[in-house]
Backbone as CSV, one residue per row, in Angstrom:
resi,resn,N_x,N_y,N_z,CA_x,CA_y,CA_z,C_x,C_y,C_z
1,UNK,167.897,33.438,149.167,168.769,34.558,149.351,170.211,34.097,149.544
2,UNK,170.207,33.225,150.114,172.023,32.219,150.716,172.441,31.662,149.447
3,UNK,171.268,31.246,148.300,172.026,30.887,147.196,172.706,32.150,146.371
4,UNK,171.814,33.033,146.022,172.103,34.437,145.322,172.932,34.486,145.730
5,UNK,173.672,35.104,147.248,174.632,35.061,148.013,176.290,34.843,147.381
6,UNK,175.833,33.209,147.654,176.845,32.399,146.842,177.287,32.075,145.745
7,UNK,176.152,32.739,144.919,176.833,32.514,143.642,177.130,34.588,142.653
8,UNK,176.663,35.127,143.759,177.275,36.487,143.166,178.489,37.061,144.655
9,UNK,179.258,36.361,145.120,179.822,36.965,146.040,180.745,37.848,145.441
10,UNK,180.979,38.373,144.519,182.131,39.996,143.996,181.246,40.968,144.097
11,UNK,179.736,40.577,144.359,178.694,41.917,143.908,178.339,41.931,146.070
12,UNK,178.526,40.852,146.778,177.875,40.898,148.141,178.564,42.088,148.795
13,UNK,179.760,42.604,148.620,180.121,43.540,149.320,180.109,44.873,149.186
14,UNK,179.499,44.862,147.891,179.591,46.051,147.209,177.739,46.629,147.628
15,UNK,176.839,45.592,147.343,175.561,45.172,147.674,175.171,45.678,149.310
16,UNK,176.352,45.203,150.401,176.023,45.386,151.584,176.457,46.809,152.071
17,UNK,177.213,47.499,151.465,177.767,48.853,151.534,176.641,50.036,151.512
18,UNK,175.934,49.292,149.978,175.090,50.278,149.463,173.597,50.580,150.125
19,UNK,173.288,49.120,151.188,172.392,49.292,151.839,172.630,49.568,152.997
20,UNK,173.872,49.621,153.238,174.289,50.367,154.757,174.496,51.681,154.780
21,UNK,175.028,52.055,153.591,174.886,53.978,153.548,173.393,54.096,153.564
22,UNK,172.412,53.436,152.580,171.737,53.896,152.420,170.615,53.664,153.855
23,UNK,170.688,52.931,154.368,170.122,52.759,155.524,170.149,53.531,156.649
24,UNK,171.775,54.383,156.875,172.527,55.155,157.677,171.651,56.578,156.880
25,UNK,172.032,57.035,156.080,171.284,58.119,155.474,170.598,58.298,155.639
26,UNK,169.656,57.134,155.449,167.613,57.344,155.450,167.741,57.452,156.955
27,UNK,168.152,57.661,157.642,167.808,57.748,158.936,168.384,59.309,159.815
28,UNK,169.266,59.298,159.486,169.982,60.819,159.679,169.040,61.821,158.998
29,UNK,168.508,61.531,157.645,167.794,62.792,156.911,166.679,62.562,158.101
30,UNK,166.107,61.726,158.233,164.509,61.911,159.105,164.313,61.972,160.382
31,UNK,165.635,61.747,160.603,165.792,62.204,162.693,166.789,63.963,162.279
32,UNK,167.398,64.520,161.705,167.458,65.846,161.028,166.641,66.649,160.767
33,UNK,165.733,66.208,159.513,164.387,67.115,159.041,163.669,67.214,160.570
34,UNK,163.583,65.710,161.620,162.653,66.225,162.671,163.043,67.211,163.944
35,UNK,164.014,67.353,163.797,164.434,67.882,164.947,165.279,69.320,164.659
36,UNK,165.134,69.479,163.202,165.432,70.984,162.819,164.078,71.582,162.600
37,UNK,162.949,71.027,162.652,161.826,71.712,162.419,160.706,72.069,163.965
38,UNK,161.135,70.728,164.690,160.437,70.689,165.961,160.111,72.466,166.498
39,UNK,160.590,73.129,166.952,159.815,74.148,167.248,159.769,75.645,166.292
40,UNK,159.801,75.650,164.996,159.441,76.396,163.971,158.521,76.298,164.210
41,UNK,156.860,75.907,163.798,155.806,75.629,164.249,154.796,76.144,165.082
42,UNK,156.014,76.533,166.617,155.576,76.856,167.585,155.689,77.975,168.234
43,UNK,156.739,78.931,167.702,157.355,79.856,168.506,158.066,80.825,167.588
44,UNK,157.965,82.139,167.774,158.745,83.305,166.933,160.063,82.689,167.498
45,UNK,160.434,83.085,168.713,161.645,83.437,169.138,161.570,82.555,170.875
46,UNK,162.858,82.206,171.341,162.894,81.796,173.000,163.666,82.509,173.832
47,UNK,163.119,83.191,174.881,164.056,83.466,175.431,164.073,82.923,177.179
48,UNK,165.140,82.395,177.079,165.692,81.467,178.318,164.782,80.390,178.170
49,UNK,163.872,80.292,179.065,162.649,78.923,179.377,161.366,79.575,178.576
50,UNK,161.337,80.834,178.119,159.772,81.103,177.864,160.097,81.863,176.081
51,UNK,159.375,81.100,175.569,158.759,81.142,174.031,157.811,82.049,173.292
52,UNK,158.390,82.957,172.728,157.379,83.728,172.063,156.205,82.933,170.721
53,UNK,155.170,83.014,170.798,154.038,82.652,170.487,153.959,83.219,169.139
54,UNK,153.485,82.588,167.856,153.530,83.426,166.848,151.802,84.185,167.163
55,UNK,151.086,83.756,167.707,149.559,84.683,168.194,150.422,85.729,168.677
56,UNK,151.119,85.591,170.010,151.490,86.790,170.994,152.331,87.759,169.852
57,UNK,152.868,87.239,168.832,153.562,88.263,167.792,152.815,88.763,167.605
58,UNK,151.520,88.226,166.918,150.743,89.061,166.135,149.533,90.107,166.759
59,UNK,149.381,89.839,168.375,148.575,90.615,168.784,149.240,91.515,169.493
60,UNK,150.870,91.636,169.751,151.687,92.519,169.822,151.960,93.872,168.817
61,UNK,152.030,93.137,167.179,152.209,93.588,166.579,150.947,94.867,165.707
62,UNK,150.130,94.243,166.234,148.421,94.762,165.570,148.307,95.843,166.762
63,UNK,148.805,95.949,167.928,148.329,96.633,169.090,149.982,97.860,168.597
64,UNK,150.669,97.819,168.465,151.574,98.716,168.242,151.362,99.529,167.025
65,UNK,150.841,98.786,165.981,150.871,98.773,164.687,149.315,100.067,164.680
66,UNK,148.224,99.597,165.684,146.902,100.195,165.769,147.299,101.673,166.500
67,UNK,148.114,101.554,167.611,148.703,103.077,168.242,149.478,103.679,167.260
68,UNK,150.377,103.415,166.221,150.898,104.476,165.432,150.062,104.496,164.537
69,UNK,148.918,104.196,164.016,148.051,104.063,163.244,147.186,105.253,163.884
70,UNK,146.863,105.214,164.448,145.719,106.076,165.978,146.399,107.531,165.180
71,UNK,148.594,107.040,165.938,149.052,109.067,165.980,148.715,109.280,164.617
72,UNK,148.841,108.782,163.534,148.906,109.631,162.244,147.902,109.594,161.719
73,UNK,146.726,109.628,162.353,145.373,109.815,161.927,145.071,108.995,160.875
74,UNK,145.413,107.914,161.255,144.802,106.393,159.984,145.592,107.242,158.583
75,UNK,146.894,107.477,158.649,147.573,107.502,157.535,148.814,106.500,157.775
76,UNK,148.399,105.537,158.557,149.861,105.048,158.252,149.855,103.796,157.036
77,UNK,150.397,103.737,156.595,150.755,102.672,155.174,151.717,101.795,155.595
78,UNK,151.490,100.575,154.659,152.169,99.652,155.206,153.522,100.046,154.819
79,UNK,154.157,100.682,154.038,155.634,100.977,153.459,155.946,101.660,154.926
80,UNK,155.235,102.598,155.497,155.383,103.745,156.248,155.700,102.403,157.684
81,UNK,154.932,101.586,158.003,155.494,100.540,159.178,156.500,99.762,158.796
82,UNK,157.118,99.781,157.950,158.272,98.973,157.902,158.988,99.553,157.937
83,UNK,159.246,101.020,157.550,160.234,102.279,158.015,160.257,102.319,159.020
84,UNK,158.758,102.388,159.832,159.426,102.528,161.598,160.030,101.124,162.087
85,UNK,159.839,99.679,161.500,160.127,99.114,161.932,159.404,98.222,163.525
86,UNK,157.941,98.800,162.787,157.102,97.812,163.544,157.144,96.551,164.050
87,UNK,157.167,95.886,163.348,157.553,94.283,163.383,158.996,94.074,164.612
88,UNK,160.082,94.941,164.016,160.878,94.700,165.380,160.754,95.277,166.651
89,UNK,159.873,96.289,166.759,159.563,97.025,168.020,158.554,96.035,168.700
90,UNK,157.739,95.530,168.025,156.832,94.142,168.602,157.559,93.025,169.071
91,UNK,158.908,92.493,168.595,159.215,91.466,168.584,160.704,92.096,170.460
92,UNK,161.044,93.447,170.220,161.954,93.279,170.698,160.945,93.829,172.469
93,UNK,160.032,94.093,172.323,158.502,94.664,173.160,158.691,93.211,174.238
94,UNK,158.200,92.184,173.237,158.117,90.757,173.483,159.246,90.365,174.634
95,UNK,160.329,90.279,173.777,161.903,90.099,174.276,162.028,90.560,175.793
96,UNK,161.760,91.810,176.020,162.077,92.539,177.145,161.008,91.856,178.249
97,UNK,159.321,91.587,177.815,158.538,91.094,178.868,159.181,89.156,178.942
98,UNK,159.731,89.146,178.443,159.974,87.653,178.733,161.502,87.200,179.785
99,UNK,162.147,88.666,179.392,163.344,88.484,180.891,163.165,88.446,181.886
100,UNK,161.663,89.743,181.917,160.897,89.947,183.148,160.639,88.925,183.659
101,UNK,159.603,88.355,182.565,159.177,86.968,183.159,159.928,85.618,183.416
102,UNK,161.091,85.535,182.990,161.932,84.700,183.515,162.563,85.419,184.907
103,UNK,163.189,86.475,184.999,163.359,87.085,186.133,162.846,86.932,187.156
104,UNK,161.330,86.926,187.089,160.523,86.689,188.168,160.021,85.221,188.300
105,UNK,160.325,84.518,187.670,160.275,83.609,188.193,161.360,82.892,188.846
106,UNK,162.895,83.004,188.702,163.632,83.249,189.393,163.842,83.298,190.484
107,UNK,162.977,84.165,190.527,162.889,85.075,192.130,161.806,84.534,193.161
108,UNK,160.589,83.456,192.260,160.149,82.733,192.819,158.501,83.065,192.353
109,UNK,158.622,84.474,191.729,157.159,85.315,191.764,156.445,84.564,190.633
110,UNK,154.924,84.473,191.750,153.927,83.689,190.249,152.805,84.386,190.571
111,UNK,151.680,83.341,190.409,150.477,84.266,190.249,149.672,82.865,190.062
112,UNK,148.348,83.395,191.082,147.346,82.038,191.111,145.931,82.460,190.179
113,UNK,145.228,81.545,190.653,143.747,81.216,189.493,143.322,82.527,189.944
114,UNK,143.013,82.840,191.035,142.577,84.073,191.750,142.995,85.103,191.400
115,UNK,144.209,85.134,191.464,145.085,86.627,191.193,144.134,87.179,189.374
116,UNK,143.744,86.146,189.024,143.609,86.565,187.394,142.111,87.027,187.344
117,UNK,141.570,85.749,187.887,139.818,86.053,187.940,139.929,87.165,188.399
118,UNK,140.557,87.950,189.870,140.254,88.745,190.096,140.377,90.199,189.179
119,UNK,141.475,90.464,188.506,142.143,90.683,186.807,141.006,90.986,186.235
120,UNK,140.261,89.978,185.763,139.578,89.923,185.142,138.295,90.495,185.277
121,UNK,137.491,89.793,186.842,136.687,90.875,187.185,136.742,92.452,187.211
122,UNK,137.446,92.573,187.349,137.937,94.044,187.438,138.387,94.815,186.335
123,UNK,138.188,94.283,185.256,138.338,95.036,183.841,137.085,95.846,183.036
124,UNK,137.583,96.550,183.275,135.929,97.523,182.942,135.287,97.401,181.542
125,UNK,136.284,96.694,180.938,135.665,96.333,179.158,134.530,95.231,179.172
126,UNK,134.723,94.245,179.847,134.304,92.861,180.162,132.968,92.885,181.112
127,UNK,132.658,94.371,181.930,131.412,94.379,182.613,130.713,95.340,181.985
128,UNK,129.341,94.637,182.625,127.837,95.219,182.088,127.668,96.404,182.815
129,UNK,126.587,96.908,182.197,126.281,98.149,182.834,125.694,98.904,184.481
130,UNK,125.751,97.123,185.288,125.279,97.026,186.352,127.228,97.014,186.859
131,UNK,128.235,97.200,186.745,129.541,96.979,186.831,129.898,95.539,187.168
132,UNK,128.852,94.256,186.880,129.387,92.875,187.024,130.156,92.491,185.515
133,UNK,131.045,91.392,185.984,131.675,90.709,184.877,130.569,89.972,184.022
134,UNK,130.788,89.750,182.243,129.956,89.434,181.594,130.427,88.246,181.317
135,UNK,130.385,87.386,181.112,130.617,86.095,180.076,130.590,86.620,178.995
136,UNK,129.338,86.662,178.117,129.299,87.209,176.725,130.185,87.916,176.200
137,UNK,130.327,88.871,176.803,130.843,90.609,176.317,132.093,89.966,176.632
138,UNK,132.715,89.146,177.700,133.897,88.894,177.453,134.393,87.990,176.292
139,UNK,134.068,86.983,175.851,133.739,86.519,174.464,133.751,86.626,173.649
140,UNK,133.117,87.750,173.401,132.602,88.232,172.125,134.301,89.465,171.766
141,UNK,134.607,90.533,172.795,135.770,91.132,172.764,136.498,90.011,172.488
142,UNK,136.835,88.993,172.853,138.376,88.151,173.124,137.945,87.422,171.062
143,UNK,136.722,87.195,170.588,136.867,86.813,169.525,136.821,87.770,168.525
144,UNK,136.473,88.787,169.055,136.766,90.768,168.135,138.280,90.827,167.856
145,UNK,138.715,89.999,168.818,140.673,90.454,168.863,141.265,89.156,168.471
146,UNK,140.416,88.240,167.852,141.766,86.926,168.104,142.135,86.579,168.548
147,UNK,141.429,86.309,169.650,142.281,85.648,170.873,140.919,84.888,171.635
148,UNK,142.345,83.788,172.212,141.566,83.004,172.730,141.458,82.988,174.414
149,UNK,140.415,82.097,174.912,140.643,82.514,176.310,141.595,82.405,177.041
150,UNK,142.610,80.790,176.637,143.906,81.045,177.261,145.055,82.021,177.227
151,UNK,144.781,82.141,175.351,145.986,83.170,175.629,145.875,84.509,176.479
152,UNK,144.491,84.926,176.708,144.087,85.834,177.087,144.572,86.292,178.334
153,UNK,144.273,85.034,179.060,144.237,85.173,180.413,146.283,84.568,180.735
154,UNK,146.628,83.834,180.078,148.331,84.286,179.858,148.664,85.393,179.954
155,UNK,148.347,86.228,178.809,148.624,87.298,179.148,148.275,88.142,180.615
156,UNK,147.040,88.116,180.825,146.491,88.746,182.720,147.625,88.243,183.447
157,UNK,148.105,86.723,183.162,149.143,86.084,184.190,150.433,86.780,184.103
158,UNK,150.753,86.940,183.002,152.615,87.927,183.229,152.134,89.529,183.270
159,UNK,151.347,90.169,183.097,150.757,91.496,183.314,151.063,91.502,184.926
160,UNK,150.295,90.447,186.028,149.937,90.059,187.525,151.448,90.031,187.620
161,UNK,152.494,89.340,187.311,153.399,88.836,187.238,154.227,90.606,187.259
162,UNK,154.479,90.726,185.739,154.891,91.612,185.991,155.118,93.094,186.749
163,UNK,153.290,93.340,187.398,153.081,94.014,188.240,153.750,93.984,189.968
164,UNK,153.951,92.530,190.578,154.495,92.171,191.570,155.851,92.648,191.056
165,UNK,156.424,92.106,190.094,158.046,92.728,189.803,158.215,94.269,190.211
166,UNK,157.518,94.800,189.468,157.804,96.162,189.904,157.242,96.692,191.196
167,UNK,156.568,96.349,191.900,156.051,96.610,193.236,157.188,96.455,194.203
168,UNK,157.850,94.818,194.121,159.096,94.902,194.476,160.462,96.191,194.101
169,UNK,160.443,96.333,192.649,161.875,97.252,192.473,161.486,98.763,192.444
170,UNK,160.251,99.110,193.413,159.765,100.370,192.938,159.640,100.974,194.209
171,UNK,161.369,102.015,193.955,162.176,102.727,194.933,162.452,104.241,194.513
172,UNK,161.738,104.813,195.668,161.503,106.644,194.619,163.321,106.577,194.750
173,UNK,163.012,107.580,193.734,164.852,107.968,193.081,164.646,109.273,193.663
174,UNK,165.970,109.610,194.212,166.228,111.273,194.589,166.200,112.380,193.860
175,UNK,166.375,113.182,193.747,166.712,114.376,192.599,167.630,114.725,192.479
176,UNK,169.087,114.273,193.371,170.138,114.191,192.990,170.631,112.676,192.159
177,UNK,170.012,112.055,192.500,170.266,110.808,191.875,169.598,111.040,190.143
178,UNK,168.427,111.709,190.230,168.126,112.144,188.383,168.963,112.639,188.026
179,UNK,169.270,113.641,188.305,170.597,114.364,188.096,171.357,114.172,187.617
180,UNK,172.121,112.826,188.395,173.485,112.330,187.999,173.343,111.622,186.442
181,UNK,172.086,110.870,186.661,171.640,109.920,185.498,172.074,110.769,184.052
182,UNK,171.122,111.902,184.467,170.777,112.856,183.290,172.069,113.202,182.492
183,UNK,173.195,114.235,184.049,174.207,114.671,183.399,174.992,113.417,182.763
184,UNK,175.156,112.395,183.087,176.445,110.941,182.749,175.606,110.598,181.183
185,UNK,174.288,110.848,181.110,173.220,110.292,180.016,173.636,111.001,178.937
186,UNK,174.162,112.851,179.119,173.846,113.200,178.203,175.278,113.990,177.690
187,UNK,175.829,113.468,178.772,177.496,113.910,178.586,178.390,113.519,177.219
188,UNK,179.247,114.423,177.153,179.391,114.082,175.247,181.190,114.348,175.413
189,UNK,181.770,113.390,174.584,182.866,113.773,174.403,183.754,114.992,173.441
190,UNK,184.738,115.808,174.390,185.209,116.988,173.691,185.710,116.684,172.471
């Protein structure tokens, strides 16, 4: 290599350039491609510390999508949900429980193994006809819906979650205080 070197030195600098861009390049494209893709993969959308789930999209979206489906008596068409704009009412649904849930955690509010089992026991879909919790029947629902047991019980966790939130901010309002809301709400300029 030290002879080559020496006997093409008008081509060595031109030679060492071309493997230094190209060396510099090959490395920028593949620390780039990795770190513009890293959480595509994983997540619709983030908001603050907590990540929307492309599952939690879609069992957002199937559960909104199944209630306006329900009002129009199984006439709704797919042209007809993109007019209402399904997809963003799911996504912006999402948005709003995830301030919550950053909010409350914030504030310090969580939720233990217990808080959920108990959740859980207590869901009247999931028990037998004696009113105990099923294994099976819970199972068998959670693989009827796509879902798995964690996400499942994620979800029970910011539901628990979100329930303490409002227990905390849940302050009867006066009837002068509706009032005011109403008239300032619906007040219109002359």
């Amino acid at each position: 290599m030290l002879t080559w070197m020496q006997h093409h030195k008008k081509y060595l600098v031109v030679t060492i350039w071309v493997s230094t861009i190209a060396f510099v390049g090959a490395g920028f494209l593949g620390w780039g491609a990795y770190d513009f893709n890293l959480n595509r993969s994983s997540s619709v959308a983030t908001v603050g510390n907590e990540k929307i789930g492309f599952s939690e999209f879609d069992t957002r979206y199937r559960q909104i999508l199944s209630y306006y489906n329900q009002i129009s008596n199984g006439a709704l068409t797919p042209e007809n949900a993109e007019q209402l704009g399904i997809k963003n009412m799911a996504l912006s649904s999402l948005v709003e429980d995830k301030l919550l849930l950053n909010f409350a955690k914030d504030l310090g509010i969580g939720v233990n193994e217990n808080e959920i089992l108990q959740k859980l026991a207590n869901t009247r879909e999931f028990q037998d006809p004696t009113g105990d919790f099923n294994k099976t029947i819970y199972y068998e629902l959670l693989n009827a819906n796509n879902l798995t047991p964690k996400d499942y019980e994620t979800q029970l966790a910011n539901e628990v979650i979100a329930d303490k939130l409002n227990q905390i901010f849940n302050i009867p309002s006066k009837d002068e205080e509706l009032k005011m809301l109403a008239s300032s709400y619906f007040m219109q300029d002359a």
